[in-house]
C-alpha positions as CSV (number, residue, x, y, z in Angstrom):
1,X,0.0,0.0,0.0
2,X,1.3,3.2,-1.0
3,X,1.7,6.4,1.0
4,X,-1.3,8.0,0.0
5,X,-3.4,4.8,0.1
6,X,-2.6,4.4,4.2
7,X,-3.3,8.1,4.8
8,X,-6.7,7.7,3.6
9,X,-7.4,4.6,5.3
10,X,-6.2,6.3,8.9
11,X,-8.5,9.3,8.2
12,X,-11.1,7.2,7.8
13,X,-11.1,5.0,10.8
14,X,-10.5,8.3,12.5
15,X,-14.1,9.5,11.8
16,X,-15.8,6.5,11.6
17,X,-14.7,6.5,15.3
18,X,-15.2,10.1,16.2
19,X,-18.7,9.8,16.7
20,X,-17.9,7.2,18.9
21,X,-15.4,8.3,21.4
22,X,-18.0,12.0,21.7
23,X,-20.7,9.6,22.5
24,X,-19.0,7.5,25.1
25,X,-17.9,11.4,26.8
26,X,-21.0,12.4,26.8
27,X,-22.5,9.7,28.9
28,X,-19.7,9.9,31.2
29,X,-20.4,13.5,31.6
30,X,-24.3,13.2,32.4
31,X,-23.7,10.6,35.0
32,X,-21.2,13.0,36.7
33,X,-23.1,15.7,36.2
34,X,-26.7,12.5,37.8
35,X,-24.3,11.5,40.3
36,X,-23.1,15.3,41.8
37,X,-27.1,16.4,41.4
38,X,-27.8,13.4,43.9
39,X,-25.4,14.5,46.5
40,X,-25.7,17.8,46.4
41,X,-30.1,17.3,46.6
42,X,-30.1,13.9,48.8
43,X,-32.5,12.6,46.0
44,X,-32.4,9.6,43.8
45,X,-32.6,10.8,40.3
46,X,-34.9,7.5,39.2
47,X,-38.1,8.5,41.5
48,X,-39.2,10.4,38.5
49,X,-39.7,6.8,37.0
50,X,-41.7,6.0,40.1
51,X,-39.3,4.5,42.4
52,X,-38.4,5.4,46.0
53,X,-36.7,8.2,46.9
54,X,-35.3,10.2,49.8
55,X,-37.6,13.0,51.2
56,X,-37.5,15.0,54.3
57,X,-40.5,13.9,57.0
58,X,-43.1,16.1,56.7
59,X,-43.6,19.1,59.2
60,X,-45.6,18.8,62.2
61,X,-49.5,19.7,61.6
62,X,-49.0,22.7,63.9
63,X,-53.1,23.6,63.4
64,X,-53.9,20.2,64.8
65,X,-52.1,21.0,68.0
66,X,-54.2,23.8,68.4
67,X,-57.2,21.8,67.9
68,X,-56.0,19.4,70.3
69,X,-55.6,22.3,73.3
70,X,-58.3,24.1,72.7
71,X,-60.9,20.9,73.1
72,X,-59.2,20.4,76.6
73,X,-61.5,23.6,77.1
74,X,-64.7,22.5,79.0
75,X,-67.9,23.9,77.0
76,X,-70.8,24.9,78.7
77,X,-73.3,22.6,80.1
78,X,-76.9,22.2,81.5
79,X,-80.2,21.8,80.3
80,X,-80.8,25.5,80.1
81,X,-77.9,26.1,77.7
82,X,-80.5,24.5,74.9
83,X,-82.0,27.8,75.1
84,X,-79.3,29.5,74.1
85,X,-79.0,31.1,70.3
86,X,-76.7,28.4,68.2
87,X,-75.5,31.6,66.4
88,X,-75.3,35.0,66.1
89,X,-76.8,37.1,68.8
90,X,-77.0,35.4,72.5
91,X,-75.0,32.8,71.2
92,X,-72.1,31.0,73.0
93,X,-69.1,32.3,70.5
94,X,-70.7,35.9,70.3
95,X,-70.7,35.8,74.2
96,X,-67.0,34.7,74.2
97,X,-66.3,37.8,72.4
98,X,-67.9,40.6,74.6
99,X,-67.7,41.7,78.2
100,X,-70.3,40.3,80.6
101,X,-73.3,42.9,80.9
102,X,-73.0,43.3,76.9
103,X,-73.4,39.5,76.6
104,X,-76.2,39.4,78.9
105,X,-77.8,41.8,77.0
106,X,-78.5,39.7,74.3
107,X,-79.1,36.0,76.3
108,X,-82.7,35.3,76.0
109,X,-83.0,34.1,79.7
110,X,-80.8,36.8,81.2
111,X,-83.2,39.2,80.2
112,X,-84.1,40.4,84.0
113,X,-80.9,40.6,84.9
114,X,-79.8,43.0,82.9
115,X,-82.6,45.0,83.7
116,X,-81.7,44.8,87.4
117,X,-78.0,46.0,86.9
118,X,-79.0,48.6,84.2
119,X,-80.9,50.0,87.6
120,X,-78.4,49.2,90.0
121,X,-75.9,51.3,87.3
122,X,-73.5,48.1,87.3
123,X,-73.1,47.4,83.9
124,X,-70.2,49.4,83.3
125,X,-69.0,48.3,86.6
126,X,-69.3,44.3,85.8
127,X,-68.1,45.3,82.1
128,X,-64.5,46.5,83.1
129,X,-63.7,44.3,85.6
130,X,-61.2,41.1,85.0
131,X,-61.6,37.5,85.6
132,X,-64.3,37.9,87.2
133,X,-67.6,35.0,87.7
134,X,-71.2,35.6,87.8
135,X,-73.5,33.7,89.0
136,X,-76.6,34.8,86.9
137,X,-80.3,34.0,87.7
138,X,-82.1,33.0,84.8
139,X,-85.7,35.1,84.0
140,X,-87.9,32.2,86.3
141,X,-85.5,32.9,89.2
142,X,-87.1,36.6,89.1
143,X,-90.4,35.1,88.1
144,X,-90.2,33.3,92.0
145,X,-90.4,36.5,93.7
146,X,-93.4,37.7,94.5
147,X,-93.9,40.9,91.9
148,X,-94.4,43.5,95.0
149,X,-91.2,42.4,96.4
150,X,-89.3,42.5,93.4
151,X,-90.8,46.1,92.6
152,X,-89.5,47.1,95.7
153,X,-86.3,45.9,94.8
154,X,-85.5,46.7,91.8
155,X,-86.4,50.7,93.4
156,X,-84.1,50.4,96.2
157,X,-80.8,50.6,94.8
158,X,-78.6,50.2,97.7
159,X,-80.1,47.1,98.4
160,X,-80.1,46.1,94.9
161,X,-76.8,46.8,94.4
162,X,-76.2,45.2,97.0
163,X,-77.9,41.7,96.3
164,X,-76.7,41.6,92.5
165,X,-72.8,41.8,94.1
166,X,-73.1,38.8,95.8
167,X,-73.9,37.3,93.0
168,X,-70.1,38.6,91.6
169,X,-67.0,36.7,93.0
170,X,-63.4,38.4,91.5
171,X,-62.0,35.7,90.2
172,X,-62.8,33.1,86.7
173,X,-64.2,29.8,88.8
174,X,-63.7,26.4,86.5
175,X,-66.4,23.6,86.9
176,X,-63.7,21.7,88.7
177,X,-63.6,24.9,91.6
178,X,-67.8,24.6,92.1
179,X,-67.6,20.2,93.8
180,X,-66.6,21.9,97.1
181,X,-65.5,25.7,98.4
182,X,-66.8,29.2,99.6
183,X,-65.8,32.1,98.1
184,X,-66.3,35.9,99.1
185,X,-68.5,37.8,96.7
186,X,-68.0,41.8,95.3
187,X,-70.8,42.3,98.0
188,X,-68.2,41.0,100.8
189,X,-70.6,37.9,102.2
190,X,-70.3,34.3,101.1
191,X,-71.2,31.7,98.6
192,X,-71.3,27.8,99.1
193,X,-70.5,26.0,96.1
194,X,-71.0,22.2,95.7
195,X,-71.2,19.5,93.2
196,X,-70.0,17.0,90.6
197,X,-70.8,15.9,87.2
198,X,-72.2,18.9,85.6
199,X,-74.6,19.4,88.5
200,X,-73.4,21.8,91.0
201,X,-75.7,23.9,93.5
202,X,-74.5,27.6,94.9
203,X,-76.2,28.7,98.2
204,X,-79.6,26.6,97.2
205,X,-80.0,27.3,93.5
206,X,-78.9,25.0,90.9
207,X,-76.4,25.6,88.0
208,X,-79.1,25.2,85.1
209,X,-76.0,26.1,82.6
210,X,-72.4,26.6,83.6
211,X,-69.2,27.7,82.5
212,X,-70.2,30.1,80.1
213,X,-67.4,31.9,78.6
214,X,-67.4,35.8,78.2
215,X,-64.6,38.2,77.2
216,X,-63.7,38.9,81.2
217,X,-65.9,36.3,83.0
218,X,-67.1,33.0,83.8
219,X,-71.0,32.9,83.9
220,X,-72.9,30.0,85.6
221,X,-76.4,30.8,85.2
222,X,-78.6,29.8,88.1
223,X,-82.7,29.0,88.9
224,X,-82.7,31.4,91.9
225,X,-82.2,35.2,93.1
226,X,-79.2,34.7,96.2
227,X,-80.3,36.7,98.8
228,X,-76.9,38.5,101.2
C-alpha cells in the first residue's frame, strides 16, 4: 500500500470512530453531572420513574395541636344552655367575644338581669372588671319572687346593688372549683358551692348552665335570686 493509500485509510477509521469516542464522553459527563445532582439534593434521580426516593418527613401539623388544646376547654353545660341562640346574637361564640353585661344583653334568659344591673348602674362596673364569675339567675328565678317584692327591689338601689354583688366573686371559677368551696363575693358575704358531674348547687340554687365563657368572665347561670 502506497503512502497516499494508508493516509486515507487512517483518516477514515478516525471519523468513523469520532462519533464514537463523543458519544461514550457524553454519557460519562451526564452521569457525573446525575451522580453530583444526587449528593448535592439527597434525591435519587430515578423517582421520577416512580421508584423510592429520599424525602424529608413532613412538618408537624402545627393547626392540629391547636385543635387538640383548645378541646381540653370545657364547653358549657346544663339543660338551660338548649335555650341558648346556636348563632349570632346570645349565642355562645358571640358571648365569648364581649364583656359580661354586653353579653347578657343579648341572652334570651338573662333578660331580668340585665334590667336589674342597668338599675343598679352596674353594667359598666361588671363590664370592666377582669376575671371575674357571675353567678346569673335565669328570667324564672325573678319570676319566683313575689312581683311586689321585686318592685320594691328593683327601686331600692342600695339594696339592689347590693344583692346583684353577691352574685359577683373576682376571680374566673372552672367547673372543677364549684364540687366543694366558699368564696367571698364583690358584695363581701359568702357563697357555698358544691357538686359533681355537671350538676353543681350555689347557696340553694342550681347551675341550670355553667361555664359560660365571656370576654372577662365566667357565667354560671342559676334558677334562683341569692339573697346577702
Amino acid at each position: 500500500m502506497n503512502t497516499r493509500m494508508r493516509r486515507t485509510a487512517i483518516a477514515v477509521v478516525t471519523a468513523a470512530m469520532l462519533p464514537l469516542s463523543l458519544a461514550a464522553c457524553g454519557s460519562d459527563d451526564a452521569d457525573t453531572t446525575n451522580d453530583t445532582a444526587q449528593e448535592e439534593t439527597g434525591t435519587d434521580a430515578a423517582g421520577a420513574d416512580g421508584t423510592e426516593e429520599d424525602t424529608e418527613e413532613p412538618a408537624e401539623d402545627t393547626a392540629t395541636d391547636m385543635d387538640e388544646g383548645m378541646a381540653g376547654a370545657a364547653a358549657p353545660f346544663g339543660p338551660a344552655c338548649a335555650a341558648i341562640p346556636e348563632e349570632g346574637a346570645g349565642s355562645f361564640d358571640e358571648m365569648a367575644e364581649q364583656p359580661v353585661a354586653t353579653a347578657a344583653s343579648d341572652n334570651p334568659e338573662l333578660s331580668t338581669l340585665v334590667t336589674a344591673l342597668t338599675e343598679a348602674g352596674l353594667v359598666d362596673t361588671l363590664n370592666g372588671a377582669e376575671d371575674i364569675t357571675v353567678f346569673a339567675p335565669i328570667n324564672e328565678a325573678f319570676e319566683a319572687i313575689p312581683e311586689e317584692d321585686l318592685d320594691a327591689l328593683l327601686a331600692d338601689q342600695e339594696q339592689l346593688t347590693a344583692v346583684l354583688t353577691y352574685h359577683v366573686v373576682g376571680e374566673r371559677l372552672a367547673p372543677e372549683d364549684l364540687e366543694d368551696g366558699t368564696y367571698e363575693t364583690l358584695q363581701g358575704g359568702e357563697i357555698t358551692v358544691s357538686g359533681a358531674d355537671e350538676e353543681y348547687t350555689v347557696n340553694d340554687a342550681n347551675v341550670v348552665c355553667g361555664n359560660v365563657r365571656t370576654e372577662n368572665a365566667t357565667v354560671y347561670l342559676i334558677d334562683q335570686v341569692l339573697m346577702p
